[in-house]
C-alpha positions in Angstrom: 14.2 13.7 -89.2 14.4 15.8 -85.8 11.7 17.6 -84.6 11.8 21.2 -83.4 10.6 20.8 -79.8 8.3 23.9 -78.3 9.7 25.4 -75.3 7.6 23.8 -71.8 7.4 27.4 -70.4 5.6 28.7 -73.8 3.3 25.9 -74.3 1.7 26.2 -70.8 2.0 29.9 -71.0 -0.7 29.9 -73.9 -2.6 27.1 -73.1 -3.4 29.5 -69.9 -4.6 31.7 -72.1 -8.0 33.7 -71.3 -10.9 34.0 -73.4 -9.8 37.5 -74.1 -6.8 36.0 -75.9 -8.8 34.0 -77.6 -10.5 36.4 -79.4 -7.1 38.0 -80.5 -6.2 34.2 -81.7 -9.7 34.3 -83.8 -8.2 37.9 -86.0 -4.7 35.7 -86.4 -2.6 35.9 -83.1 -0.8 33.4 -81.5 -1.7 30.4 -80.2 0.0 27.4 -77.8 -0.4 23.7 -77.4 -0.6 21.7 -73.9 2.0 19.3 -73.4 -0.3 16.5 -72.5 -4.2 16.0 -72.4 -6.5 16.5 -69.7 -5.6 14.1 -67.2 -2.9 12.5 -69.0 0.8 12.5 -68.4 0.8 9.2 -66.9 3.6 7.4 -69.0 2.8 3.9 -70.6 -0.7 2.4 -69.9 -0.9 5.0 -66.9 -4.1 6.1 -68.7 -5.6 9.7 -69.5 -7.6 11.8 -71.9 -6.3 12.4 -75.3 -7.5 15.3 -77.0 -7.7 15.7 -80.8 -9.2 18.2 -83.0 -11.3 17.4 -86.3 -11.3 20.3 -88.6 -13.4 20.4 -91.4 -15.8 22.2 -93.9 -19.0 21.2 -92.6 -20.9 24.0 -94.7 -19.7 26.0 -97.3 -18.8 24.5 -101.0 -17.5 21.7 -100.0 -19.7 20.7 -97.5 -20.3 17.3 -98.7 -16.4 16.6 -98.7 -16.3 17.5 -95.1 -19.0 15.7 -94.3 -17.7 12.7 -95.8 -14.1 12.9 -94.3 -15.1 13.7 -90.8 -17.9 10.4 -91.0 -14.6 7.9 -91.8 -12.9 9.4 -88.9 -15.2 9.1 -87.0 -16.2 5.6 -87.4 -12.4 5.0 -86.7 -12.9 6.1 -83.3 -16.1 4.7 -82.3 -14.7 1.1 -83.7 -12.1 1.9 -80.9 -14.5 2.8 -78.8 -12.9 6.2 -78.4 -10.4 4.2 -76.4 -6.2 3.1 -76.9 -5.2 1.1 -73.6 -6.4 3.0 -70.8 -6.5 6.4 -72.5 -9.9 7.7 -73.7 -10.0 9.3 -77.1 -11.7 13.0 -76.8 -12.5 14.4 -80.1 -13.4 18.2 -80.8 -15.2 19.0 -84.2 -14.6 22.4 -85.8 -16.2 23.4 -88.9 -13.6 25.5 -91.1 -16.6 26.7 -93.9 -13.9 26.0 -96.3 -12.7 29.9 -95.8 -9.3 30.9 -94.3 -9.7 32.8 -92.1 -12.7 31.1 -90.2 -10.0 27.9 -90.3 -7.1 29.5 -88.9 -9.6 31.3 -85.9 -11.2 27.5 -85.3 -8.0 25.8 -85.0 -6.1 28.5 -82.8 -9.5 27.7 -80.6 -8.4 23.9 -80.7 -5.4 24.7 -79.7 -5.5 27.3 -76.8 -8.8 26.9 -75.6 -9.9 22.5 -76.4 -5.7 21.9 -75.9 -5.7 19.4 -78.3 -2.2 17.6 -79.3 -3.6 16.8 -83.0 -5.8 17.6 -85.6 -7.5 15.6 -88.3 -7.7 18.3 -91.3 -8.8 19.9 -93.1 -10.1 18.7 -96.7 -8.6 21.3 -99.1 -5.3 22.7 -99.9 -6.3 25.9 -99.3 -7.4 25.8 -95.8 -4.7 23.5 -94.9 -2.3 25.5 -95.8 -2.3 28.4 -93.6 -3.8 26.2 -90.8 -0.4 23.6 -90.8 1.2 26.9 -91.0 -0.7 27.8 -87.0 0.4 24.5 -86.1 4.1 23.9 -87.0 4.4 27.0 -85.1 2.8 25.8 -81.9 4.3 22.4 -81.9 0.6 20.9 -82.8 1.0 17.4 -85.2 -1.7 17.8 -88.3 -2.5 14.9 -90.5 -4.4 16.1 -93.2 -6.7 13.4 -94.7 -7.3 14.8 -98.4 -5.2 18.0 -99.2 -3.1 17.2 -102.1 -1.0 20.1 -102.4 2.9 19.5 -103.1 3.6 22.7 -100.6 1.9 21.6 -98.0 4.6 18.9 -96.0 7.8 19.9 -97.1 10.3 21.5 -94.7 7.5 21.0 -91.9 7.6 19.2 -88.2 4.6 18.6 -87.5 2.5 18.2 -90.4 1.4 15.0 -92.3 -0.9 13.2 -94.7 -3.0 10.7 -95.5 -3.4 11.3 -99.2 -0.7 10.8 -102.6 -0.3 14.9 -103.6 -0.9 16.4 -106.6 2.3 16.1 -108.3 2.0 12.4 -108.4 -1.8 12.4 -109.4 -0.9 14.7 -112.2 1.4 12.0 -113.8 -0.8 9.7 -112.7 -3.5 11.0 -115.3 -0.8 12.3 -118.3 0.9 8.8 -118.4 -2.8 7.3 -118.4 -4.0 10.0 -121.0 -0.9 9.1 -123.2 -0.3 5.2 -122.8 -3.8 4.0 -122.1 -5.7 6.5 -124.4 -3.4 7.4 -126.6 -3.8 10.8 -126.7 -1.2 13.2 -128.5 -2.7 16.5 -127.1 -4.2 18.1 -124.4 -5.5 20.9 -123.1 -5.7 22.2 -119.3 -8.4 24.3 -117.9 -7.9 25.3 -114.0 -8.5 27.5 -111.3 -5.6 29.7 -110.8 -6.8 31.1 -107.5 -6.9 27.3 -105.7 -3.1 26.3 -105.4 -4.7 22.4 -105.4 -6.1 23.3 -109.1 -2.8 25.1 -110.3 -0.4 22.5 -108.7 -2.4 19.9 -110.6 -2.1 21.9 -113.8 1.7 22.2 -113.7 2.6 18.2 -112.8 0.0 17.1 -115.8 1.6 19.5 -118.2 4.9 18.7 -117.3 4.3 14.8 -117.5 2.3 15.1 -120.9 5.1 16.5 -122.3 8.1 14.3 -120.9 6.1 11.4 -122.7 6.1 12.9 -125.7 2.8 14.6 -125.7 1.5 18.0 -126.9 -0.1 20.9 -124.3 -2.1 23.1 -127.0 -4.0 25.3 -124.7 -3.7 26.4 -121.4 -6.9 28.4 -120.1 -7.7 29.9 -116.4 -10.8 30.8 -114.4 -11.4 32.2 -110.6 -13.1 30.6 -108.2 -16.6 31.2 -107.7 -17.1 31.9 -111.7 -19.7 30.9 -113.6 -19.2 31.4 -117.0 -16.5 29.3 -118.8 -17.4 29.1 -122.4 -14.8 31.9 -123.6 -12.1 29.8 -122.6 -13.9 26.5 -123.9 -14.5 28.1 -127.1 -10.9 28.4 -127.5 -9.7 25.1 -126.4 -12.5 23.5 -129.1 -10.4 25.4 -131.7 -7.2 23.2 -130.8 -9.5 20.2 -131.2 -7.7 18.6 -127.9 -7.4 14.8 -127.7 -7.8 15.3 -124.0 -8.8 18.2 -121.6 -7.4 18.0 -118.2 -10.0 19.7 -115.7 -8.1 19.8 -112.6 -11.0 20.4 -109.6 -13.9 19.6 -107.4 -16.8 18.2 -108.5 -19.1 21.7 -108.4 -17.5 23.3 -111.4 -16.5 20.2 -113.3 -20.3 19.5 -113.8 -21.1 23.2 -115.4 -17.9 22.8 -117.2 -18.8 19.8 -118.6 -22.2 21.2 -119.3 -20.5 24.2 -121.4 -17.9 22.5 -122.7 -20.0 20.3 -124.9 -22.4 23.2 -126.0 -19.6 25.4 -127.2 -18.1 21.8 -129.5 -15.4 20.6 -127.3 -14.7 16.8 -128.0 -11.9 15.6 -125.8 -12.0 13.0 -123.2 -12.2 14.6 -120.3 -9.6 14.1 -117.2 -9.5 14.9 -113.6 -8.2 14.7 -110.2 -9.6 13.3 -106.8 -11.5 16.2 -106.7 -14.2 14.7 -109.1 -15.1 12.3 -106.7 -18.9 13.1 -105.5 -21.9 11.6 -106.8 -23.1 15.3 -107.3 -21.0 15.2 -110.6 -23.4 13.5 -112.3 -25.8 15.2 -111.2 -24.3 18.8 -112.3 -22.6 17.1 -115.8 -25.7 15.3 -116.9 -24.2 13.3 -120.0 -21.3 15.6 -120.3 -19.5 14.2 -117.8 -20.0 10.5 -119.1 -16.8 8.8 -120.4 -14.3 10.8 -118.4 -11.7 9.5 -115.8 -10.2 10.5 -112.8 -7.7 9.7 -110.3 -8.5 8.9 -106.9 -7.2 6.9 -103.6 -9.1 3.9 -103.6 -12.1 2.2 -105.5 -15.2 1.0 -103.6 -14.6 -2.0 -106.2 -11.1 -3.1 -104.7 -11.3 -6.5 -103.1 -8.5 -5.8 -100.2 -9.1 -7.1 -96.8 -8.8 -3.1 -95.0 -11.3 -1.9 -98.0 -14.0 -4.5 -97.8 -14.5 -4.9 -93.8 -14.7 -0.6 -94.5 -17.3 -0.7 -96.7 -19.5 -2.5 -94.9 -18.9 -1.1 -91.6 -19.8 2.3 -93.0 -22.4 1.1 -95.2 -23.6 0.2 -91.7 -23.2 3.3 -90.0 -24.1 5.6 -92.2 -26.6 3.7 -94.8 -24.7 5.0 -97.6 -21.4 3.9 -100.1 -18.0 5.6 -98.7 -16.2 8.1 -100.8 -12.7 8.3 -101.2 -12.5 11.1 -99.0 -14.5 8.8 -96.4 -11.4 5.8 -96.5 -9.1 8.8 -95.8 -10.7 9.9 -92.8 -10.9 6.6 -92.0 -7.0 6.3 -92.7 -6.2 9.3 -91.1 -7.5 8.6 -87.9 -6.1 4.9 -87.9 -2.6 6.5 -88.4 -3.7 8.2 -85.5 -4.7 5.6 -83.2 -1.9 3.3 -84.5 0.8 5.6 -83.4 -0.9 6.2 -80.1 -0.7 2.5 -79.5 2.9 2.3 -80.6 3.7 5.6 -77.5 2.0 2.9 -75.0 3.7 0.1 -75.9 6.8 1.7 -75.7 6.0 2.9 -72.2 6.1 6.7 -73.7 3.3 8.8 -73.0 0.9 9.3 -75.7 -0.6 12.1 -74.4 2.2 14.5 -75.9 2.0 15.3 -78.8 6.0 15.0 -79.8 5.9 11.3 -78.8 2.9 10.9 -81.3 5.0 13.3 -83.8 8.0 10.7 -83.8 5.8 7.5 -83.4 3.7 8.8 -86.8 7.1 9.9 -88.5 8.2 5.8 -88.0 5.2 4.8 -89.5 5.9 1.7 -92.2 3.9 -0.9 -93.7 0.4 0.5 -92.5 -2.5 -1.6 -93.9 -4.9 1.6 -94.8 -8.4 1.1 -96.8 -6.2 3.2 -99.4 -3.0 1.5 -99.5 -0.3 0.3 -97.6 1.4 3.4 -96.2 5.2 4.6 -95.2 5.8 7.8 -94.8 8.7 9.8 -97.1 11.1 12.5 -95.6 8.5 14.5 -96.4 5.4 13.4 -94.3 4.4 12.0 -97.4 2.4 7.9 -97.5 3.8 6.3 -100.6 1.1 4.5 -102.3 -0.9 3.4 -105.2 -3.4 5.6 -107.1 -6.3 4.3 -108.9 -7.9 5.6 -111.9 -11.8 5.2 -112.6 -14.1 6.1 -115.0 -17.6 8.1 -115.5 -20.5 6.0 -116.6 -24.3 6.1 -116.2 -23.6 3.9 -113.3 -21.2 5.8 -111.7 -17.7 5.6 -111.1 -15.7 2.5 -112.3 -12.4 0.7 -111.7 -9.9 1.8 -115.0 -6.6 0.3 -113.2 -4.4 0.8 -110.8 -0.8 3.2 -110.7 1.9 2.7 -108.2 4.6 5.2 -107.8 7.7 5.4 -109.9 
């Protein structure tokens, strides 16, 4: 697929931008991308800087997923040394706060003012969104670790991904939900303000019902809400086999909580999103005996996800999410490609080389799979499915694509 290049004359033109611009950039006006690094430009080995943005939700909601994603990246680096040939790796870290508008002002900062040539980020759908939106325009490759969302690659330049999207975790749970538990019905509660929660709604209702299954109640919330027992109430009067809760741990766990209290009995399902040790701690019981889909299992004996676990058990005293191996992913992509530019005597430093040498990606060994990238930016690769249980989250099986 060809890229749209960015005209030399408008990329250096905003890179010189002032820091009166900048503030303009911060309430949503344009932005620009360097053609090469500070100190780059040096084709091949020639050597250089190579500057790359990390955008992520350090506080806010999802603080912990941020936390998590930007800690596998970041080991990534410092395995490397922060160094590919002779060109030193410079990364900038941006926290997004998981809101829109704070995302879109810290990565036209990235752009114009740090002059990066890619960004790692960010974690949800939402934010991504809009910010790959900043950066197809500028000409800026974005390789989102975790964001999910089918709208988020498709018909873009510039933009990648680390993760499966949500269409295919969807089916992922309704084929589980019908062949593994044997579940007839289902109900779906979801989030219809977070396109990541509604897009998972739509592929699991769709799926359920091409394998024969029966969707007996569809109920919504907002973000931010509290109080779910008015749509649980309903879905226990459909007496469910299964009920799909398609988002992040943080309102899972109350649902869970409300769910049983108002006589709901259905297994309960979910996306990556459920994958926090916080979810336990929110659900209490409820949450026991549910499962989810995620992109890898801390139980998987590969080569890539062992030597990971113990490196960042290392680091960072702790077990690596999900979201951790796709930070760790997404910034091996990342380095991989930039090795690839050097060995072809390119210049790695500018950021269409990278673009191309990411888009010819095949047969990556990732801590989450193996990983080729579709038409569409997209890694085609396994899924895993694990359960709840007093001792946390356990291998179910493993789902490859269709």
């Amino acid at each position: 697929m060809g890229a749209r290049h960015v005209p030399w004359a408008r990329r250096t033109a905003l890179a010189a931008l002032t820091a009166a611009s900048l503030v303009l950039a911060a309430c949503g006006g344009g932005g620009g991308t360097p053609s090469s690094g500070d100190g780059g430009g040096a084709g091949g080995g020639g050597g250089g800087t190579i500057k790359v943005g990390l955008l992520m939700p350090l506080t806010g909601q999802i603080s912990q997923f941020g936390e998590q994603t930007r800690n596998g990246a970041m080991l990534a680096f410092k395995q490397k040394n922060n160094q590919v040939g002779n060109y030193t790796i410079d990364v900038v870290t941006e926290d997004d706060k998981n809101d829109e508008a704070e995302a879109v002002a810290r990565v036209q900062k990235l752009v114009t003012e740090d002059q990066v040539v890619v960004v790692i980020g960010s974690v949800s759908s939402r934010i991504s969104i809009p910010v790959s939106e900043v950066l197809e325009e500028q000409g800026v490759v974005m390789i989102s670790p975790t964001s999910t969302a089918d709208q988020l690659t498709p018909g873009k330049q510039w933009i990648f991904r680390a993760c499966f999207y949500d269409s295919f975790q969807g089916e992922v749970m309704a084929k589980f939900a019908r062949e593994q538990l044997q579940a007839d019905t289902a109900a779906i509660l979801y989030d219809l303000a977070n396109p990541y929660s509604e897009g998972l709604y739509k592929s699991f209702e769709a799926a359920f019902k091409e394998l024969g299954g029966n969707v007996v109640k569809v109920e919504s919330y907002k973000t931010g809400d509290q109080d779910f027992r008015a749509q649980l109430t309903s879905i226990a009067s459909a007496n469910p086999d299964v009920l799909f809760l398609p988002d992040y741990y943080n309102p899972v766990g109350l649902i869970a909580q409300q769910a049983r209290e108002v006589g709901v009995k259905a297994t309960l399902l979910g996306p990556d999103g459920w994958d926090d040790s916080q979810l336990y701690e929110l659900g209490g019981d409820a949450i026991l005996g549910g499962y989810f889909s995620n992109h890898y299992s801390i139980e998987q004996e590969n080569p890539e996800s062992k030597a990971f676990v113990e490196a960042y058990r290392q680091e960072y005293g702790s077990d690596p999410s999900a979201l951790a191996a796709l930070g760790y992913d997404a910034a091996n992509l990342l380095l991989d490609a930039i090795q690839r530019v050097i060995d072809s005597g390119g210049d790695p430093t500018d950021p269409q080389q990278i673009r191309d040498a990411l888009e010819q990606t095949q047969g990556f060994k990732g801590v989450t799979g193996t990983i080729t990238f579709d038409e569409n930016h997209n890694p085609v690769k396994d899924a895993v499915v694990l359960q709840t249980t007093e001792d946390g989250h356990k291998y179910v099986t493993t789902v490859s694509p269709q």
